[in-house]
C-alpha positions in Angstrom: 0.0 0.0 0.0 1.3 3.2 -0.7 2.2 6.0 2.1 -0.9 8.3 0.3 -3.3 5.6 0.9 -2.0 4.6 4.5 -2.6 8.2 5.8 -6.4 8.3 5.2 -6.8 5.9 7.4 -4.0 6.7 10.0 -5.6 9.7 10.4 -9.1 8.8 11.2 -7.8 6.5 14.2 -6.7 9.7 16.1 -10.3 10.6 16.3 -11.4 8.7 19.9 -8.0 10.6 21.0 -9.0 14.2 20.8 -12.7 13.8 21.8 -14.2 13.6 25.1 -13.1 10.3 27.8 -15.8 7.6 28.5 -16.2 6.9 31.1 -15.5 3.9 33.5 -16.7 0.5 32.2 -18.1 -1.7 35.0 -16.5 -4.4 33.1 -13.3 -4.7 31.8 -12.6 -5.6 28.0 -9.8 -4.8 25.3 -11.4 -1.9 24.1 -11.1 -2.9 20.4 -12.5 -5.9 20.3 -11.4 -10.0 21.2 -9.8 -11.5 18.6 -12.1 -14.9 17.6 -9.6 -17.5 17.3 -7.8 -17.3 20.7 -8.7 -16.4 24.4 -11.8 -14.2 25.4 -11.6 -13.0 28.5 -13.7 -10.2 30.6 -13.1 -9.3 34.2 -15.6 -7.9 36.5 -14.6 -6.2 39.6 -17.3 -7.1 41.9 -17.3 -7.6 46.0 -19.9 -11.2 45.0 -18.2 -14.2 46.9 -20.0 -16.4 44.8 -20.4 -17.1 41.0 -22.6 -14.5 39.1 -24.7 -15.1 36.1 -23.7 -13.7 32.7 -25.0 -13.4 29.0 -23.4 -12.7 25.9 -25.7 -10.3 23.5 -25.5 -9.6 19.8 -26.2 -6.0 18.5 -30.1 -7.1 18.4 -30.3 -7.6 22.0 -30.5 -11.4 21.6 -28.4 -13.9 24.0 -25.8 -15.7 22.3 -24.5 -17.3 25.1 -24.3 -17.4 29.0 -22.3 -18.8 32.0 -21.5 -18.2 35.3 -18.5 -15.8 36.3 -15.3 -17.7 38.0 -14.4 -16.0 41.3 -10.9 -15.2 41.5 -11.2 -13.3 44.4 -8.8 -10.4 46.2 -6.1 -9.7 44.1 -3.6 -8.0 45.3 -1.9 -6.8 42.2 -5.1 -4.6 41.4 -6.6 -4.5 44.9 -9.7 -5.6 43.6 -12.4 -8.3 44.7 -12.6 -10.2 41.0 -14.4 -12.3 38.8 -13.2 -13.9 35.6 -15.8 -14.4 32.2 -14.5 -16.6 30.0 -16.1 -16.4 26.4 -13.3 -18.0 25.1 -15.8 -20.7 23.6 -18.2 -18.0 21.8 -17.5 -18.4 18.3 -20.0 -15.9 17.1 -18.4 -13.0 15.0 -19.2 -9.4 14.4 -19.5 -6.0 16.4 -22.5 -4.1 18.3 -21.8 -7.1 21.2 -22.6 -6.6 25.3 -21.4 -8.5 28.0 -24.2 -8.4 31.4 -22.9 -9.8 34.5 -24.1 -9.2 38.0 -26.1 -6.3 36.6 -23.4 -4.5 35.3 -23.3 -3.9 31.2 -20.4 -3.9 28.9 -19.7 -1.3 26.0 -20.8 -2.4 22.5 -17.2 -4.3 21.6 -16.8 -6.6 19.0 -15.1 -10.3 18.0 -13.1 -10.9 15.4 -11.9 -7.4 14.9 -8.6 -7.1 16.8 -6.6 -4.2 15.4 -3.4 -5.6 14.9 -2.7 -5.1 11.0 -3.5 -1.0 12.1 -1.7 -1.2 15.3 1.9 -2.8 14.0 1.7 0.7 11.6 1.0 3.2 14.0 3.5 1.5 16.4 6.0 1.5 13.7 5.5 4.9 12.5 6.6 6.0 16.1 9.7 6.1 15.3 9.4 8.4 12.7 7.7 10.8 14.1 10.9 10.9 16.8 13.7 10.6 14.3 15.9 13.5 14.7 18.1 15.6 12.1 15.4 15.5 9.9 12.0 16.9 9.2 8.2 15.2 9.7 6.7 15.8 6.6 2.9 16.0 6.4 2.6 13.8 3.8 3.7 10.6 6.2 1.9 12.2 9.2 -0.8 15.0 8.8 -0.4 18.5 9.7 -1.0 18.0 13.0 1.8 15.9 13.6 4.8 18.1 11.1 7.6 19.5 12.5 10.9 20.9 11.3 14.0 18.8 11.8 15.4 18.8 15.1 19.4 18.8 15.9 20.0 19.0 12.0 23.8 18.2 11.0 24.6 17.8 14.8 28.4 18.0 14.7 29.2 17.2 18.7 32.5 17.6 20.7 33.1 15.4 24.1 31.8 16.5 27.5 34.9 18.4 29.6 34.7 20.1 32.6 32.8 19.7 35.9 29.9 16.6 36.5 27.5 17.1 39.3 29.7 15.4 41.8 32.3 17.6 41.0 34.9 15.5 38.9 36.2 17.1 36.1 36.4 15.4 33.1 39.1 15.6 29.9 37.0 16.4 26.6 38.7 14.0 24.3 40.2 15.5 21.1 37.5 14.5 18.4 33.8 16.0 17.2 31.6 13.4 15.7 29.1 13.7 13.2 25.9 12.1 14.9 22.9 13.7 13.0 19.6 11.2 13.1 18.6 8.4 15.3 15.7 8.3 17.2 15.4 10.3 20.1 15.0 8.6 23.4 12.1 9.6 25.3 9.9 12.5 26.0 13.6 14.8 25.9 15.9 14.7 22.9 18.5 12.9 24.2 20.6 9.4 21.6 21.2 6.7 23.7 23.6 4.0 22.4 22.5 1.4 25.3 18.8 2.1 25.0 19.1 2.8 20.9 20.3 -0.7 21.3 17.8 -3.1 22.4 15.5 -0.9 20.5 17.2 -1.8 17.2 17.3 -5.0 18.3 13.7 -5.7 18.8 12.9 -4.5 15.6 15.7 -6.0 13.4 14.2 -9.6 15.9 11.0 -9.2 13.7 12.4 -9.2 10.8 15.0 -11.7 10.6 11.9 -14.1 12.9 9.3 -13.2 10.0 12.1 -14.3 7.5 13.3 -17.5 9.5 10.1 -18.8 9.9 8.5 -18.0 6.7 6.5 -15.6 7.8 4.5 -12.9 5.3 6.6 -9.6 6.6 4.9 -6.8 8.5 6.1 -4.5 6.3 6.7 -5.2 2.7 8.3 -1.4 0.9 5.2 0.9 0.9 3.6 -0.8 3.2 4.6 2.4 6.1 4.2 5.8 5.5 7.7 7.3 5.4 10.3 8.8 2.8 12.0 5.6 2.1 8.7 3.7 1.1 9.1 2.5 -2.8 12.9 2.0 -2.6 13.0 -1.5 -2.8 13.4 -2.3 0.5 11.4 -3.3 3.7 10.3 -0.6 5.4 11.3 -2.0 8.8 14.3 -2.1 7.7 14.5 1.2 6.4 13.5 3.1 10.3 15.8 0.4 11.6 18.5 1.9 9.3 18.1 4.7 10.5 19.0 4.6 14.0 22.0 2.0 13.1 23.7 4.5 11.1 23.6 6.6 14.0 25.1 4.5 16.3 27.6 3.6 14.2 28.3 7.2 14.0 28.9 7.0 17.8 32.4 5.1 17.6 35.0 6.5 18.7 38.2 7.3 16.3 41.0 5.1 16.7 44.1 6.8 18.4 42.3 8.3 21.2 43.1 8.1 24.4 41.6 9.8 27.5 41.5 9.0 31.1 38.2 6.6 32.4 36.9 5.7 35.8 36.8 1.9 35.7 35.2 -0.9 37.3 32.4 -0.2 40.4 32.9 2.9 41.9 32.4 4.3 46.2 28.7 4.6 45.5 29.2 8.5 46.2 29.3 10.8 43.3 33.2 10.9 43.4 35.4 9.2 41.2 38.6 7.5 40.2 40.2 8.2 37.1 42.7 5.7 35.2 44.6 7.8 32.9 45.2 7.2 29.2 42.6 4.6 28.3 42.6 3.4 25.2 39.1 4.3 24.3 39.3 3.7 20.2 36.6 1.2 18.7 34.0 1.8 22.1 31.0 4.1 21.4 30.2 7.0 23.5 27.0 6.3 25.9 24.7 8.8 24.4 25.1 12.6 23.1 22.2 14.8 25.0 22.2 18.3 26.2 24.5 20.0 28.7 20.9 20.5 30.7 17.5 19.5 31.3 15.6 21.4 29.2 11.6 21.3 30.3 8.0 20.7 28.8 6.5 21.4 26.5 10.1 22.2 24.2 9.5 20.8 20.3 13.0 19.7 19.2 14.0 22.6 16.9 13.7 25.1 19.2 16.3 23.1 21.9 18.5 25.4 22.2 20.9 24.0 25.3 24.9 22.9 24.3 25.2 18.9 23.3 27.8 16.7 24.3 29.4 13.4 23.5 29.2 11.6 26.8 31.9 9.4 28.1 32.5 5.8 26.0 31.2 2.8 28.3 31.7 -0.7 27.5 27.6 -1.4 27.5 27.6 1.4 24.9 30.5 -0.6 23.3 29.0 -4.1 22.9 25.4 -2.8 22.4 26.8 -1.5 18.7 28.9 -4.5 18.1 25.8 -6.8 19.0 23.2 -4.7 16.5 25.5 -4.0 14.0 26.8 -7.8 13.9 22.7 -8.5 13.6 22.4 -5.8 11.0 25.2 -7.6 9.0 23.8 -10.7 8.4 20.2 -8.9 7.9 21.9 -6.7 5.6 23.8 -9.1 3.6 21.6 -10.0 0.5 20.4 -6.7 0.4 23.0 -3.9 0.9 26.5 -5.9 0.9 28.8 -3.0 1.4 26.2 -1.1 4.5 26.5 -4.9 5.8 30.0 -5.3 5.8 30.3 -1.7 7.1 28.3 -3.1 9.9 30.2 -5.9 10.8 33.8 -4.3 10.7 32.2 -2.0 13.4 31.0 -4.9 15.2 34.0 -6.7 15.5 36.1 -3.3 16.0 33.5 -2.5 18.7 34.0 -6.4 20.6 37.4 -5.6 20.6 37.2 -2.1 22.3 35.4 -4.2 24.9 37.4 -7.0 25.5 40.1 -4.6 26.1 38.3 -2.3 27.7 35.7 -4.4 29.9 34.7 -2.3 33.2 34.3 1.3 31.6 30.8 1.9 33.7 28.2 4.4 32.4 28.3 7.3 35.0 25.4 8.9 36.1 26.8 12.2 37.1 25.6 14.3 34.2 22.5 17.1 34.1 20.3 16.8 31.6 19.9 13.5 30.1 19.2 9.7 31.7 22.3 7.5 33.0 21.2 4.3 31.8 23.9 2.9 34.1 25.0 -0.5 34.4 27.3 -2.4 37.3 27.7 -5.5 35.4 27.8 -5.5 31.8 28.2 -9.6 32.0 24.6 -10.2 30.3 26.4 -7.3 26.7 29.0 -9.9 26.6 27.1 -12.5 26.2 24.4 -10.7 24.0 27.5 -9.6 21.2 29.2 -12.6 21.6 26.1 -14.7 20.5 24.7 -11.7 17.9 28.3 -12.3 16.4 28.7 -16.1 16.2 25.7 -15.9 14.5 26.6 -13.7 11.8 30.7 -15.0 11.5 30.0 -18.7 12.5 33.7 -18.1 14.4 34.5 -20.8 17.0 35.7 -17.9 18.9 32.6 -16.8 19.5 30.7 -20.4 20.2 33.6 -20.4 22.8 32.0 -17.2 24.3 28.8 -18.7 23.8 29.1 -21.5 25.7 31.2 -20.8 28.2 29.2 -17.8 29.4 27.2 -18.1 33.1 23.9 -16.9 31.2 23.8 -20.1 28.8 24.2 -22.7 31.6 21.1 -20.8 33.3 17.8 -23.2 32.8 15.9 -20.3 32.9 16.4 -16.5 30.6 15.4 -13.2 32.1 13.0 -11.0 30.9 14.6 -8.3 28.5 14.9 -5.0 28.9 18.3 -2.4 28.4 19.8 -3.2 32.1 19.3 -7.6 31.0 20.2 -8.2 27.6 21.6 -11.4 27.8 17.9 -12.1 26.5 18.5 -10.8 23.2 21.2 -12.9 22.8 19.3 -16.5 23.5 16.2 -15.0 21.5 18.7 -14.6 18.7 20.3 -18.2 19.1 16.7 -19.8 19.1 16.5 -18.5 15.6 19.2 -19.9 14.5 19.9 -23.5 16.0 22.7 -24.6 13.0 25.3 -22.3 14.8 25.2 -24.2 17.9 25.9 -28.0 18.9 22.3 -29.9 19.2 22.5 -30.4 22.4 23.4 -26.7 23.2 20.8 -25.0 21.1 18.3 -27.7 22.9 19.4 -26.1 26.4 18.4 -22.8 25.2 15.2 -23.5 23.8 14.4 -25.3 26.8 15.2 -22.1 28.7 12.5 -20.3 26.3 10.1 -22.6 27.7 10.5 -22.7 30.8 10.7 -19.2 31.4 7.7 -18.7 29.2 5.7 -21.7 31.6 6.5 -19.3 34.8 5.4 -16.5 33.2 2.0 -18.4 32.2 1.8 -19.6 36.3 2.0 -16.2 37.2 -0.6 -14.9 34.5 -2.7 -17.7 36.0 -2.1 -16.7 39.7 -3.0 -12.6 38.6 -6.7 -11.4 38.7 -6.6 -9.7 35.3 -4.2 -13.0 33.7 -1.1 -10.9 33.8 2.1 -12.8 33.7 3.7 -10.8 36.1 3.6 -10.9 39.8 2.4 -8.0 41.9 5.9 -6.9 43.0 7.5 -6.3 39.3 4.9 -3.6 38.2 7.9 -0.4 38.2 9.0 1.4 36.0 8.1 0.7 32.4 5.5 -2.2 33.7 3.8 -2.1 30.6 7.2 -2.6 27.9 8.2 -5.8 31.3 5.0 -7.5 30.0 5.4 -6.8 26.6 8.8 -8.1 26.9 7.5 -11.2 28.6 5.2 -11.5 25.8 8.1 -11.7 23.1 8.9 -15.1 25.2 5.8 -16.5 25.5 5.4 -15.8 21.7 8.6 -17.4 20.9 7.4 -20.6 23.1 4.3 -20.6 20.6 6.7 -20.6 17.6 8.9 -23.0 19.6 6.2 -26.0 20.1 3.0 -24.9 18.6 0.5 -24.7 21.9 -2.7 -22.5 21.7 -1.6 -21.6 25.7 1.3 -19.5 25.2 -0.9 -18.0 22.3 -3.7 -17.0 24.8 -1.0 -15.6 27.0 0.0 -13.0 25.2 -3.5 -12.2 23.8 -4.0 -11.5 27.1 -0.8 -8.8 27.7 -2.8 -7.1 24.3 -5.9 -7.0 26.2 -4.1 -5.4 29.5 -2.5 -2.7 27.3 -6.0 -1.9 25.4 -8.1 -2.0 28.5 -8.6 -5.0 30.2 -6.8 -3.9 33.1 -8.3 -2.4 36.7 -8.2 1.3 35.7 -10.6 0.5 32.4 -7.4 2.4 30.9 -6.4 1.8 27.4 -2.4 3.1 27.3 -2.0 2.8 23.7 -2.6 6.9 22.3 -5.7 6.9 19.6 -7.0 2.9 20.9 -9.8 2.6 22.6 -12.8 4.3 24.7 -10.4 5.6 27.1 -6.8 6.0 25.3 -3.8 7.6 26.7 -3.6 11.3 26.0 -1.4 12.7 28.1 2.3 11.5 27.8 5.3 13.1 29.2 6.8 14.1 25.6 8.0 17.6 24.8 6.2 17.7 21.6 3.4 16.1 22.1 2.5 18.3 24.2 -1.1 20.0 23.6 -2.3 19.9 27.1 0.8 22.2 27.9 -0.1 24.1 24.6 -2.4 24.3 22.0 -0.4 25.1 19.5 1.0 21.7 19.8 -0.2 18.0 18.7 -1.2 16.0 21.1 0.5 12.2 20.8 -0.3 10.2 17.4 -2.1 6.4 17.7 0.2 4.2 18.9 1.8 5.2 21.4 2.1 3.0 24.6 2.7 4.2 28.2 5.2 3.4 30.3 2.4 2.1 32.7 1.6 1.9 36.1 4.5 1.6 38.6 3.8 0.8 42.1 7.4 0.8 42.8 9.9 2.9 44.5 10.7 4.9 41.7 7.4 6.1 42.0 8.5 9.5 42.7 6.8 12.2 45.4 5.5 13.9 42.9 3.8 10.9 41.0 3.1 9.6 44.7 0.9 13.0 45.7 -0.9 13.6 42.3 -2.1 9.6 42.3 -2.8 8.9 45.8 -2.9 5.5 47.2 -2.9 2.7 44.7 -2.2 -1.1 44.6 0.3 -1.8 41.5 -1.5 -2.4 38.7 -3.6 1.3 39.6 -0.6 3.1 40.2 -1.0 5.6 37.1 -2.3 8.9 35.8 -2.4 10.3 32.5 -0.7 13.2 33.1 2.1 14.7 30.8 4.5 15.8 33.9 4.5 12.2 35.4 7.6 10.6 33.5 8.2 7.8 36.4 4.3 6.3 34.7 3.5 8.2 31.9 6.8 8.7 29.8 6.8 7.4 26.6 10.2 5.5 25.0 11.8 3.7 21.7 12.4 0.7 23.9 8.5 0.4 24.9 7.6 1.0 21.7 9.9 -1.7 19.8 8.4 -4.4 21.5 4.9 -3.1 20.8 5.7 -3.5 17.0 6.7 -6.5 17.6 3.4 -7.9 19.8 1.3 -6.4 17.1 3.0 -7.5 14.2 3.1 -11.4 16.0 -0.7 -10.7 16.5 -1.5 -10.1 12.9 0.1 -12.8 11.2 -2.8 -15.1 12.8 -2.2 -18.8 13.6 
């Protein structure tokens, strides 16, 4: 489809998203409708210790079908008394239907018409609408959502003087050119380590849709963006661009400048070991000198940017994508591949020889994304680069690594990446010894079975427990969901399916808050979040977010915040959230939540 044809109907999904909230549901649904050929589930909070009566009505009024609600009872993740209705056995299909249970009524909703195929585009086209050094045409977005280029041919020198803690750092003797890539967050800082897992999640669904034989998610023209019609797949092409820029963030060879290394005092003072070879790594991020504040669209940032220090996470989060965009790239661009894996290797080097350069937090105006143990990047480049070089070096790595004797893998994210790394090896069992790619597909599913315990053990059939909703709860599902998904490909059972259906229905409103957090999706959408252009509530002159965007979610954590703390009140996990553009510890918006939502979406349409 071409990018004209997309935007018709990308712009009419933004409509629920400017017009007036519904209100609260009495029962709690994805509010775009149950897919038919997987589970169907609606929750009722009600304080009823015993079963309640339910029926299923068509748009005429007439009962299709009827049960009893399952008491789950107090959960403690949504502090809610609950019931479960499971219409997982309605095979009826259509819209206009309404759910009664315990005299409560449903919103019209409808089966069969899960919005996945729409979804995977708006979730894509995120990322170009936060792609810096160059302008958001209209013709890809709508007026409402141009802007001029931000940071255009951004020519950076390295941070020198004075941190926060009062350490004064040498600027190194090099300016890089670092124009693109996607900015971060709701600020305009480029982060190497969270540009990394990012790429990574993106580049996953491509090379998965190819292993497997899957129809891709986005053949060229199927996105609306500049490169549509040149051949090439359009995830591919926004994954492109935020590759070039972190290759752009290697540093020259022949420099030298003095580091702290390895785990500092815990204060904000630190050690220095001078003249550290530093060529090959890649500088953490390059971000402004301070925090700038909301609303603040990206051409108008007018603060000093820096190159901040190389780290070694930095480091092996570009040799690990770029070693995955060489093999991608191969068949397709041969010279941009080889490119890629000459930085990748050059990058594994810088690390090996320059292991414990920690990310340091110490610098105003843009995230730390620190990191004590950069154990888990090893193992992630090492196994993204055996992959693409079949070197027994790297099987070595592999193998010998803590992470691949584990029985069990950790739920990704930028701080656990070792993940990425296993995900990666799954696809591609001829690089490993049967026996050894066995272990780590076992892993797969036996992380993937805990999770589906815990979605069994959680009111709303989350597959997290109470105690991990943080920070970002909403990408720690999503992330989950990329396992249990992978379990699916791995042996074929409807469960692991239903599993994730259910993380879709959370995000799109089957969750206690009757809160859909995906922008432009829904009765009751995100509006709100913390983003310095999308930013209408702050001022009208601005856009608010485009569909698909997902919130970083509730966090009933201690990052929490006072601020976050005081304008929600008391609230069990799952309800600790507002949409409200200044509340970045719940309502922030990121690459790295985004990626995976591509991904769940894109998984979600191919059907089964």
């Amino acid at each position: 489809m071409r990018p004209a044809l997309l935007l018709a109907g990308f712009l009419c999904v933004t409509a629920p998203a400017l017009g007036q909230e519904a209100a609260v549901s009495p029962l709690r649904l994805n509010q775009m409708g149950l897919l038919a050929d997987a589970a169907k589930l609606a929750i009722l909070p009600d304080a009823a210790t015993k079963p309640l009566d339910w029926t299923l009505r068509d748009a005429g009024g007439q009962g299709v079908a009827s049960g009893k609600t399952i008491v789950t009872g107090n959960d403690a993740a949504s502090g809610q008394h609950l019931h479960r209705i499971d219409l997982s056995g309605v095979t009826a299909r259509g819209e206009g239907f309404t759910l009664v249970a315990g005299g409560a009524v449903s919103r019209p909703f409808g089966i069969g018409t899960g919005p996945y195929g729409r979804l995977k585009r708006d979730a894509l086209a995120y990322f170009y609408h936060n792609r810096a050094g160059t302008p958001i045409e209209a013709r890809f977005v709508g007026e409402v959502w141009a802007r001029p280029a931000g940071h255009v041919k951004e020519i950076a020198p390295c941070y020198g003087g004075k941190d926060e803690g009062g350490n004064d750092w040498t600027a190194c003797g090099h300016s890089l050119d670092v124009t693109g890539g996607w900015y971060d967050a709701g600020d305009h800082g480029k982060y190497v380590v969270n540009g990394g897992i990012s790429l990574w999640t993106l580049l996953n669904l491509y090379e998965r849709q190819s292993v497997r034989g899957r129809a891709p998610a986005f053949p060229d023209g199927a996105a609306a963006m500049p490169e549509a019609g040149n051949g090439v797949n359009d995830l591919l092409d926004e994954a492109r661009w935020q590759m070039e820029f972190m290759l752009s963030m290697q540093v020259p060879d022949g420099t030298r400048m003095p580091l702290p290394l390895g785990p500092q005092d815990g204060s904000k003072r630190l050690t220095f070991t001078p003249d550290i070879d530093v060529s090959g790594m890649a500088h953490h991020k390059v971000a402004d000198e301070r925090w700038t504040g909301l609303p603040l669209p990206p051409h108008l940032d007018k603060e000093r940017r820096f190159l901040y220090p190389p780290s070694t996470a930095a480091t092996l989060n570009l040799a690990a994508t770029a070693a995955q965009a060489a093999r991608i790239w191969k068949p397709i661009d041969p010279a941009f591949a080889e490119r890629c894996l000459v930085a990748a290797v050059r990058a594994w080097k810088a690390a090996v020889r320059v292991p414990d350069a920690l990310a340091i937090s110490n610098f105003d105006g843009s995230g730390g994304y620190g990191d004590k143990d950069v154990a888990d990047e090893f193992f992630w480049a090492n196994a993204e680069l055996l992959i693409t070089t079949r070197h027994t070096l790297f099987t070595q790595a592999v193998t010998g690594s803590a992470f691949f004797g584990r029985d069990t893998i950790a739920e990704p994210s930028w701080a656990q990446t070792a993940p990425l790394g296993a995900l990666s090896l799954a696809l591609h069992p001829a690089v490993l010894a049967e026996a050894d790619g066995s272990r780590i597909r076992a892993a797969i599913i036996k992380t993937a079975d805990a999770y589906a315990k815990e979605a069994g053990d959680s009111g709303y059939a989350q597959p997290m427990g109470p105690g991990a909703y943080g920070w970002g709860s909403n990408s720690a599902l999503m992330n989950r969901a990329v396992i249990l998904a992978y379990a699916h490909d791995l042996t074929g059972q409807a469960a692991y399916r239903d599993r994730v259906v259910d993380v879709a229905d959370y995000l799109l409103g089957r969750n206690p808050l009757d809160q859909s957090y995906i922008s432009g999706y829904g009765a009751r959408a995100m509006l709100h979040p913390h983003h310095r252009f999308w930013a209408n509530v702050l001022d009208p002159k601005l856009p608010p977010p485009p569909p698909g965007v997902v919130s970083g979610g509730p966090n009933g954590g201690n990052s929490l915040g006072e601020q976050a703390r005081k304008r929600i009140g008391p609230c069990a996990p799952q309800t600790c959230w507002k949409d409200d553009i200044d509340l970045f510890t719940v309502n922030e918006v990121t690459i790295n939540w985004n990626a995976p939502l591509v991904w769940l979406a894109a998984w979600l349409d191919e059907g089964r």
